[in-house]
C-alpha positions as CSV (number, residue, x, y, z in Angstrom):
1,X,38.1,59.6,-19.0
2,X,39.9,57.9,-16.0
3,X,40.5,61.5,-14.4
4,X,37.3,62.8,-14.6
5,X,35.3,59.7,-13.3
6,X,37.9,59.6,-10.3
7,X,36.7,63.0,-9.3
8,X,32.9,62.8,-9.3
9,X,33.5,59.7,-7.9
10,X,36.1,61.5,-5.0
11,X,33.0,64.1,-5.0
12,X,29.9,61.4,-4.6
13,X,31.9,59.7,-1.6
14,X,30.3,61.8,0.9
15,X,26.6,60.7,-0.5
16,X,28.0,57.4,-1.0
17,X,28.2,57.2,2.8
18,X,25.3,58.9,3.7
19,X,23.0,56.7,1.5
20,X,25.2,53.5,3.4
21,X,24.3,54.5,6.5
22,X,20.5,55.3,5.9
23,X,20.8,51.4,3.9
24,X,22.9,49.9,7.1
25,X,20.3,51.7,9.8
26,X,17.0,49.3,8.3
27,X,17.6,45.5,9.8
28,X,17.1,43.4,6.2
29,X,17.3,40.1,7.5
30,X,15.5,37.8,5.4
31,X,13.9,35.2,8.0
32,X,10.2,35.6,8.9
33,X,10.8,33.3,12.1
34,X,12.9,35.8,13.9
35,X,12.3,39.1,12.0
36,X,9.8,41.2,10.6
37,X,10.0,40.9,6.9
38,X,8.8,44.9,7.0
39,X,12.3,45.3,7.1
40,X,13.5,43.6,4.0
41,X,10.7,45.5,2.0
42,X,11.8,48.6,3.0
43,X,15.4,48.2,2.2
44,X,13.6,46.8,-1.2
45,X,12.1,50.0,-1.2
46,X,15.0,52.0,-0.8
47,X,17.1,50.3,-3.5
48,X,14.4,50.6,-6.1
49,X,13.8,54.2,-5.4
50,X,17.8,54.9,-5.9
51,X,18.5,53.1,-8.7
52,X,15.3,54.8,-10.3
53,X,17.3,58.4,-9.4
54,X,20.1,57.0,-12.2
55,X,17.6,56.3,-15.0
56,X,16.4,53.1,-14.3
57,X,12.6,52.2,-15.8
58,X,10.4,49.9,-15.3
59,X,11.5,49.0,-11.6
60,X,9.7,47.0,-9.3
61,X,9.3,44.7,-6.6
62,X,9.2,41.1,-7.9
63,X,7.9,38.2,-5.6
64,X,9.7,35.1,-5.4
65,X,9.0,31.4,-4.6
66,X,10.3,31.9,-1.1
67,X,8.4,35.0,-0.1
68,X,11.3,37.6,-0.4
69,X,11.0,40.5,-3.1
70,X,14.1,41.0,-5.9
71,X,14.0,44.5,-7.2
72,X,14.3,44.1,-11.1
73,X,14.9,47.0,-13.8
74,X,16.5,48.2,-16.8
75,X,18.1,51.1,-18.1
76,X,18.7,51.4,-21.9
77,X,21.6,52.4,-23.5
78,X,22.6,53.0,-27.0
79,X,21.8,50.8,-29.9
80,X,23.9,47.9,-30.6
81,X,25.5,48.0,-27.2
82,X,25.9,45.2,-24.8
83,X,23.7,44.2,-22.2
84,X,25.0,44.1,-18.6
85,X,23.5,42.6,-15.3
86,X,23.9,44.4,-11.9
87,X,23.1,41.6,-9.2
88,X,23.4,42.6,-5.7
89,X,21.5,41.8,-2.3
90,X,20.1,43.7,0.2
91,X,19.3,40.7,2.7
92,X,22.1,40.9,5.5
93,X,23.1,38.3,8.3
94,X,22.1,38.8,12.0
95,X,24.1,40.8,13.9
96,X,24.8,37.7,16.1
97,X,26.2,38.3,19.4
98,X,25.6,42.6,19.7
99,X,27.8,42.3,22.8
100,X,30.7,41.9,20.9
101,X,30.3,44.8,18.5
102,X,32.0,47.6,19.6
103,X,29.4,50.1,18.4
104,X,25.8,49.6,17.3
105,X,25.6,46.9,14.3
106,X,22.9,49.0,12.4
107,X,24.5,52.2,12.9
108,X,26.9,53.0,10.2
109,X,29.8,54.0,12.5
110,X,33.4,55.6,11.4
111,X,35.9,54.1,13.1
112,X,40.3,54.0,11.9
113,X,39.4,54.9,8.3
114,X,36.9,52.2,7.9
115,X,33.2,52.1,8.2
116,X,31.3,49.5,10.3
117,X,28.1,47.9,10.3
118,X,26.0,44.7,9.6
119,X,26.3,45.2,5.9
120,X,28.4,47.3,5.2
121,X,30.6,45.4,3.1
122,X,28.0,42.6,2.3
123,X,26.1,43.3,0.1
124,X,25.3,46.9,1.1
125,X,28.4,48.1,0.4
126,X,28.6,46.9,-3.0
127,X,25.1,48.4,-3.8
128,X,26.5,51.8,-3.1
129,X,29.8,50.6,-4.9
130,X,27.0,50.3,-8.1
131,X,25.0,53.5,-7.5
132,X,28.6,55.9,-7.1
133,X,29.6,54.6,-10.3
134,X,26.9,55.2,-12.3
135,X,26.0,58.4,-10.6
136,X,29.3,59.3,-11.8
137,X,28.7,58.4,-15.6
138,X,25.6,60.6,-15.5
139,X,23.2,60.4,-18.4
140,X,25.9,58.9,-21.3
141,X,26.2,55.0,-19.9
142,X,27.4,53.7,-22.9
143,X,25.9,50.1,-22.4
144,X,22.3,48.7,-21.7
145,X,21.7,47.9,-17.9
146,X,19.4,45.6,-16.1
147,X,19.4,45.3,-12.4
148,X,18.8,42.5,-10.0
149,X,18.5,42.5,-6.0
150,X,18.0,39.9,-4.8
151,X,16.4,39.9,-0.8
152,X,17.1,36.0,0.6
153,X,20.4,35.3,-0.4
154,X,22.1,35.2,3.1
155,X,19.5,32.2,3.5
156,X,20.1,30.2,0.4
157,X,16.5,29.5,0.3
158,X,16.6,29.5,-3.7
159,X,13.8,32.0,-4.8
160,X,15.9,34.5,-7.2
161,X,17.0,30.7,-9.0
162,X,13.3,29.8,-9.1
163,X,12.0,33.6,-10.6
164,X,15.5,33.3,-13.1
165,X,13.9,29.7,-13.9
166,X,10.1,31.1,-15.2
167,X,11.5,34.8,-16.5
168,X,14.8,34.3,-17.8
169,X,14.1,37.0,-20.2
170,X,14.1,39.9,-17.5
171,X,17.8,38.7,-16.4
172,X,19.0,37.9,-20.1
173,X,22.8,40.2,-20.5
174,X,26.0,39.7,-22.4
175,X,27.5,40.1,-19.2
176,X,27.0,39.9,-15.4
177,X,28.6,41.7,-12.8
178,X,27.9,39.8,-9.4
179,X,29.3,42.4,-7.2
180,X,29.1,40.2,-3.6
181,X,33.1,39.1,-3.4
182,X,35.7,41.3,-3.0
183,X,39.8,42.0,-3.1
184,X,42.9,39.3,-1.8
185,X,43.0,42.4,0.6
186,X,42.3,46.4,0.3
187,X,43.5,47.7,-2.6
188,X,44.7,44.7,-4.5
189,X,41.7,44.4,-7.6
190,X,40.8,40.8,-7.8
191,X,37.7,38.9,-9.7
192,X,36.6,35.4,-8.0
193,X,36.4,32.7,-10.3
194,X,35.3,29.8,-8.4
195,X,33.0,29.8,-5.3
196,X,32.9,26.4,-3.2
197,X,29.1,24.5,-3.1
198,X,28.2,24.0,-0.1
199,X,25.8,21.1,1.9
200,X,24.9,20.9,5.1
201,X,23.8,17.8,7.2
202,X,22.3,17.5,11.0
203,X,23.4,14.4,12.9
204,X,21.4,13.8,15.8
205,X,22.3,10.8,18.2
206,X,20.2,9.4,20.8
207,X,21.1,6.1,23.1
208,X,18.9,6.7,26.5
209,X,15.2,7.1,27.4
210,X,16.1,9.8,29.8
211,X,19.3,11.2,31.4
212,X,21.1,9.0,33.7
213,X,22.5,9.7,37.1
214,X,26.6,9.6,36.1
215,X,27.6,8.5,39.6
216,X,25.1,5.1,39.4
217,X,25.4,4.8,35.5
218,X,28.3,6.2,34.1
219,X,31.1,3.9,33.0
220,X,28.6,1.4,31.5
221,X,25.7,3.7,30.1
222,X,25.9,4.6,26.9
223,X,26.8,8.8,26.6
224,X,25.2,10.4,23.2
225,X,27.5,12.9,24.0
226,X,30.5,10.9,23.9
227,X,29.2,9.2,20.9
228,X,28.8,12.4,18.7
229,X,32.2,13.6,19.8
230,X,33.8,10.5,18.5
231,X,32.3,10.8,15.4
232,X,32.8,14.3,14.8
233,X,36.7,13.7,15.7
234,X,37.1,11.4,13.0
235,X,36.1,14.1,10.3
236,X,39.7,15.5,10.7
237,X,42.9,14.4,10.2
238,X,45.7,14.5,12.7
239,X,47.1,17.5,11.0
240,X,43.8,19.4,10.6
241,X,42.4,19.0,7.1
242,X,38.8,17.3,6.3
243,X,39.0,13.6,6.1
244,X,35.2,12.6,5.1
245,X,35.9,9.4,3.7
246,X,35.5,9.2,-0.1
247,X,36.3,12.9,-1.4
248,X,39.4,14.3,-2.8
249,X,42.1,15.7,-0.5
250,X,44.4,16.8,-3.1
251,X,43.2,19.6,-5.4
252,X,45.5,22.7,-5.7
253,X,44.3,26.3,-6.6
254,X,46.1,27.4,-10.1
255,X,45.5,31.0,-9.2
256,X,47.0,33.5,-6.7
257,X,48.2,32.1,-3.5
258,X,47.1,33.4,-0.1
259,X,50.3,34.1,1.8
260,X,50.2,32.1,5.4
261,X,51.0,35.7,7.5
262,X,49.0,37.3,5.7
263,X,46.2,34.7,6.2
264,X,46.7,34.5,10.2
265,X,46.4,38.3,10.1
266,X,42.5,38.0,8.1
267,X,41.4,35.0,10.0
268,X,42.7,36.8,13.1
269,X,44.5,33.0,14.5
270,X,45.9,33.6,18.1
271,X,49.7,33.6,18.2
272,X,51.2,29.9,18.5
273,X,48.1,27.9,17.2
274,X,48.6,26.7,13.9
275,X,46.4,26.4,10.6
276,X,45.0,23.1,9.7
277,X,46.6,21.3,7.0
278,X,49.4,19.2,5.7
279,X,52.6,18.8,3.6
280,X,52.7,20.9,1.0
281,X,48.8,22.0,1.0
282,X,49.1,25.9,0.4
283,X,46.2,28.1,2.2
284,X,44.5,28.6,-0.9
285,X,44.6,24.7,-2.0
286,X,42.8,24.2,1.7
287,X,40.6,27.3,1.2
288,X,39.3,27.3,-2.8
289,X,40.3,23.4,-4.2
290,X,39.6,21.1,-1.1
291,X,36.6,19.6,0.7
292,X,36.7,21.9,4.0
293,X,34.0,20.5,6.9
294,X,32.8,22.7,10.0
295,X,30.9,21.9,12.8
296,X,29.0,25.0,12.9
297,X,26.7,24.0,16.0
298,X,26.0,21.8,18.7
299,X,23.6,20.8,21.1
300,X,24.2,19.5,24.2
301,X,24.1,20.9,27.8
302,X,26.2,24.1,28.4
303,X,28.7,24.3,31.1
304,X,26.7,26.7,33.5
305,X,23.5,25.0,34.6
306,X,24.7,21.6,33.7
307,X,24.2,18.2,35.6
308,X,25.9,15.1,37.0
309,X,24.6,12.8,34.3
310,X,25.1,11.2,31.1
311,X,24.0,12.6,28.1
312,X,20.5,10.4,26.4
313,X,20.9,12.9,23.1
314,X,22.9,15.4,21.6
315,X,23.2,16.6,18.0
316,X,25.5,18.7,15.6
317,X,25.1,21.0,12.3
318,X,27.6,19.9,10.1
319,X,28.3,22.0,6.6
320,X,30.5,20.4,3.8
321,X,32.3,23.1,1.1
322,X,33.1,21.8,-1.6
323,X,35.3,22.9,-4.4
324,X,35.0,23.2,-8.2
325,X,34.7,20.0,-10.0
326,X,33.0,18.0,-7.1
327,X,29.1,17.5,-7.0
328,X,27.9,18.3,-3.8
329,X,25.2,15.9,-3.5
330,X,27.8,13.2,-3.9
331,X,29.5,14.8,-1.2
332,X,26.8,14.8,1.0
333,X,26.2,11.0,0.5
334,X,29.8,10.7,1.4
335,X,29.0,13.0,5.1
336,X,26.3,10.8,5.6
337,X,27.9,7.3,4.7
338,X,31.0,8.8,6.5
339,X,28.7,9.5,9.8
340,X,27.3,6.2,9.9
341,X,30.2,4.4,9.3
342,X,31.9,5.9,12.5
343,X,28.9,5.6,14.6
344,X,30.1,3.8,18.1
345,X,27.7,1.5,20.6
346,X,24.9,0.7,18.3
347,X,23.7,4.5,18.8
348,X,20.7,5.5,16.8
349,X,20.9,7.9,14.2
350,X,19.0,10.5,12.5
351,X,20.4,12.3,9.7
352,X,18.8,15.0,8.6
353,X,19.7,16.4,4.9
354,X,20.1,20.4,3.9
355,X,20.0,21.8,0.6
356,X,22.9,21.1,-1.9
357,X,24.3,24.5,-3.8
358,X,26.7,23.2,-7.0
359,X,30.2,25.3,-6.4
360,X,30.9,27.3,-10.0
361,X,34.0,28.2,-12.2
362,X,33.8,30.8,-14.1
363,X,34.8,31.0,-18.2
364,X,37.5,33.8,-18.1
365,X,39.3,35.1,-21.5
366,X,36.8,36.5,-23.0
367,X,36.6,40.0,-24.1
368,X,34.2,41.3,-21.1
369,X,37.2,40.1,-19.0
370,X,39.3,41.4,-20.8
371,X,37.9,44.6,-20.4
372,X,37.3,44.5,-16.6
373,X,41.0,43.5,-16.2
374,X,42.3,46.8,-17.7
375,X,39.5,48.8,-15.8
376,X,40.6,47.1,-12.3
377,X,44.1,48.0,-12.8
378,X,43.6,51.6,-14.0
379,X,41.7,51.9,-11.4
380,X,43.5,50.5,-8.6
381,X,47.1,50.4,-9.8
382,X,47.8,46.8,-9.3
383,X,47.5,43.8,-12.0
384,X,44.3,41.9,-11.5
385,X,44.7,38.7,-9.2
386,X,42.7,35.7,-9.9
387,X,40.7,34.3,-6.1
388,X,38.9,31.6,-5.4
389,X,35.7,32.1,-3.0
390,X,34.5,30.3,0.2
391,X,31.2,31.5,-0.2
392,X,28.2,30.0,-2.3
393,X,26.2,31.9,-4.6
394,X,23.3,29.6,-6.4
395,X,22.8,31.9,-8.9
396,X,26.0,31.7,-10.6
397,X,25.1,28.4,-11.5
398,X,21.7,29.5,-12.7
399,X,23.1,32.0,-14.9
400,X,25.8,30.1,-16.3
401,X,23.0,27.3,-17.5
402,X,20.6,29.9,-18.7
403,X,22.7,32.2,-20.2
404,X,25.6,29.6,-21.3
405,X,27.6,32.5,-23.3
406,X,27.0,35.3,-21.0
407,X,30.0,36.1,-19.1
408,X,30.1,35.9,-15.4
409,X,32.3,38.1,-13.4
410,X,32.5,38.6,-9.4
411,X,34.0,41.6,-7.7
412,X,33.1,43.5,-4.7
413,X,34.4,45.6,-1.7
414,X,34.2,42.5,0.7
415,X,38.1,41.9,1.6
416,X,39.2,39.7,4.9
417,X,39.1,42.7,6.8
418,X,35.7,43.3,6.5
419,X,34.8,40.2,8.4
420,X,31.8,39.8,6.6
421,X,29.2,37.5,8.9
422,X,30.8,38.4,12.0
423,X,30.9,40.7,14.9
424,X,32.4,44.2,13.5
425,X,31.7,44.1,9.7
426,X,32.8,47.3,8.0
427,X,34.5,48.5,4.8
428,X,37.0,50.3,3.7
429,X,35.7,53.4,2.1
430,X,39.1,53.2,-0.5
431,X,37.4,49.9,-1.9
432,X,34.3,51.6,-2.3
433,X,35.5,54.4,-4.5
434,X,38.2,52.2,-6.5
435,X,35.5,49.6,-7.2
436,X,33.6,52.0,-8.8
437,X,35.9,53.8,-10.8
438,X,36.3,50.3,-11.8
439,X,33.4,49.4,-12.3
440,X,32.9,53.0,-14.4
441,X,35.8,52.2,-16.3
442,X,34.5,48.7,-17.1
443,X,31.3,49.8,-18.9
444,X,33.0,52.6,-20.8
445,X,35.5,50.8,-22.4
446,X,33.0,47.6,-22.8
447,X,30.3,50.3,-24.7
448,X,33.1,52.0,-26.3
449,X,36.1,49.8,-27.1
């Protein structure tokens, strides 16, 4: 079976990329304020209409609480098999800064062996990654299928949880395949089992009426500049890692290790500047069992167009990951009590609180996994590697409390070279067609054991 799937797959590459670049070239980005949400219904659009080309019924566009549309279906399989979820997205991040791509970020563009676009990888990429696999099975899936697409997940706003709240029935499955991860690095099969929560807080300081000449008032006059930047330097240590007072600095990852070359090379660190951490922290204990803070904006002045005077206001976006095990409203509570604690001068504060999305750990050792670890190394000639995941995916969470025996199982095409969320995304076409042979593999052996 392995031989033949691995040639219609090597034969549906070419539509495989086609289809990407006609699903790269529509601009799905879920936020009404900036974008017109025409676009996310016609990527909707297009999803439903090729999942309907492999047999899927009943497919339509379902609203959700926060305005997006998840396409929804099912394809039926034979009698007594198992029930498995496809969950996807079709919502992508801006392309940021298009200065800094080096070719157009909705135009799927080959490039080295590797295909670029806003998308591409995530969570395009692993749509197609789902359509080439069952394309390749034809008409004889052996298993029951139900699709979910879900068009706001780049903006965590919650609506797929809310429509899995009031119609669990239409998501119900043995198994779910939440195909928005991805490998240690190309070629290397891996399943995520635990994705960091995350929270996010904005700290806003203010200590003036008005901005203040800094030649008549500086030295004395109270900077809201200076103030923020003291408090944000006491959310590290000396050596780097997240010192929020009150959570745990010293979980370790039991699973695969991420390499420190290997890691510079993925996170692209400039020769001589060195990663964040101490003692005996691996990578992966900083990245997958530890509390990691970023200050992901700031405003204050810029450099060009700025004036001789001391800052009345300034204010930052912080957002808290959080690994399995720790609650990440509790964390939050920490930022905040953290943030006041280290406030200088008497400054006033406003904290404003984001949402708080529970990190997840997956139940592995059950048959499903069992199953998907065999496919992945058939299909990829490597022994599956166990990952942890930066990323937060809500749903998870829903699923696992709705569906408490169902097994949960992420995988993608989305490896560190991908630079998923940044200037440059793109995929390697290899992880495309070994995901789903995998993938292929997976449901035959699951429906036929």
């Amino acid at each position: 079976m392995r031989d033949q799937l691995a040639e219609r797959i090597a034969h549906l590459m070419p539509r495989a990329q086609s289809d990407l670049a006609d699903l790269v070239a529509i601009p799905s980005i879920a936020d009404p304020r900036s974008y017109p949400p025409e676009d996310c219904r016609r990527a909707a659009e297009w999803v439903r209409d090729a999942f309907a080309e492999v047999g899927f019924r009943d497919l339509r566009l379902a609203e959700t609480s926060d305005g997006s549309l998840a396409v929804l279906g099912e394809r039926p399989g034979p009698a007594g098999a198992p029930t498995v979820l496809l969950y996807s997205h079709y919502d992508v991040q801006p392309p940021m800064d298009e200065a800094a791509w080096d070719s157009p970020p909705f135009t799927l563009t080959e490039r080295e062996g590797r295909w670029y676009g806003r998308g591409a990888a995530d969570c395009k990429g692993n749509i197609l990654t789902q359509l080439t696999a069952l394309r390749a099975w034809g008409e004889d899936v052996p298993v029951h299928l139900k699709l979910v697409c879900e068009g706001s997940e780049e903006q965590g706003t919650g609506g797929l949880e809310d429509y899995l709240h009031d119609h669990p029935e239409e998501l119900r499955a043995d198994v779910v395949l939440v195909c928005d991860t991805g490998n240690a690095t190309a070629g290397v099969p891996s399943v995520t089992v635990g994705l960091r929560g995350v929270t996010e807080v904005v700290v806003r300081v203010n200590t003036l009426a008005s901005a203040a000449h800094s030649g008549m008032f500086g030295g004395a006059a109270p900077d809201a500049l200076a103030a923020l930047i003291h408090m944000l330097a006491t959310l590290r240590d000396d050596k780097g890692q997240t010192a929020v007072r009150g959570l745990d600095q010293e979980g370790s990852w039991p699973g695969r290790d991420y390499p420190v070359e290997q890691f510079r090379r993925d996170a692209r660190v400039l020769e001589g500047v060195g990663l964040f951490g101490a003692g005996d922290a691996g990578v992966a204990d900083l990245l997958w069992a530890r509390p990691a803070l970023t200050v992901l904006g700031i405003d204050c002045p810029p450099v060009v167009g700025s004036a001789a005077a001391v800052q009345p206001a300034a204010a930052a976006r912080l957002s808290l990951r959080v690994p399995p095990g720790t609650d990440p409203v509790r964390a939050q509570d920490a930022l905040v009590g953290h943030l006041e604690q280290v406030a200088p001068w008497g400054v006033r504060l406003e904290i404003e609180r984001g949402p708080a999305n529970s990190p997840f750990l997956a139940a592995t050792g059950g048959p499903a996994y069992t199953a998907l670890a065999d496919a992945m190394q058939e299909a990829f000639g490597h022994e599956l590697a166990l990952l942890g995941g930066g990323g937060s995916i809500p749903l998870c969470n829903a699923l696992a409390e709705q569906f408490p025996k169902a097994e949960i199982m992420l995988l993608g095409v989305e490896e560190p070279a991908s630079l998923i969320h940044a200037p440059n995304e793109s995929v390697d076409p290899g992880e495309i067609s070994r995901m789903a042979l995998a993938i292929a593999l997976f449901l035959g052996r699951l429906g036929r054991p």
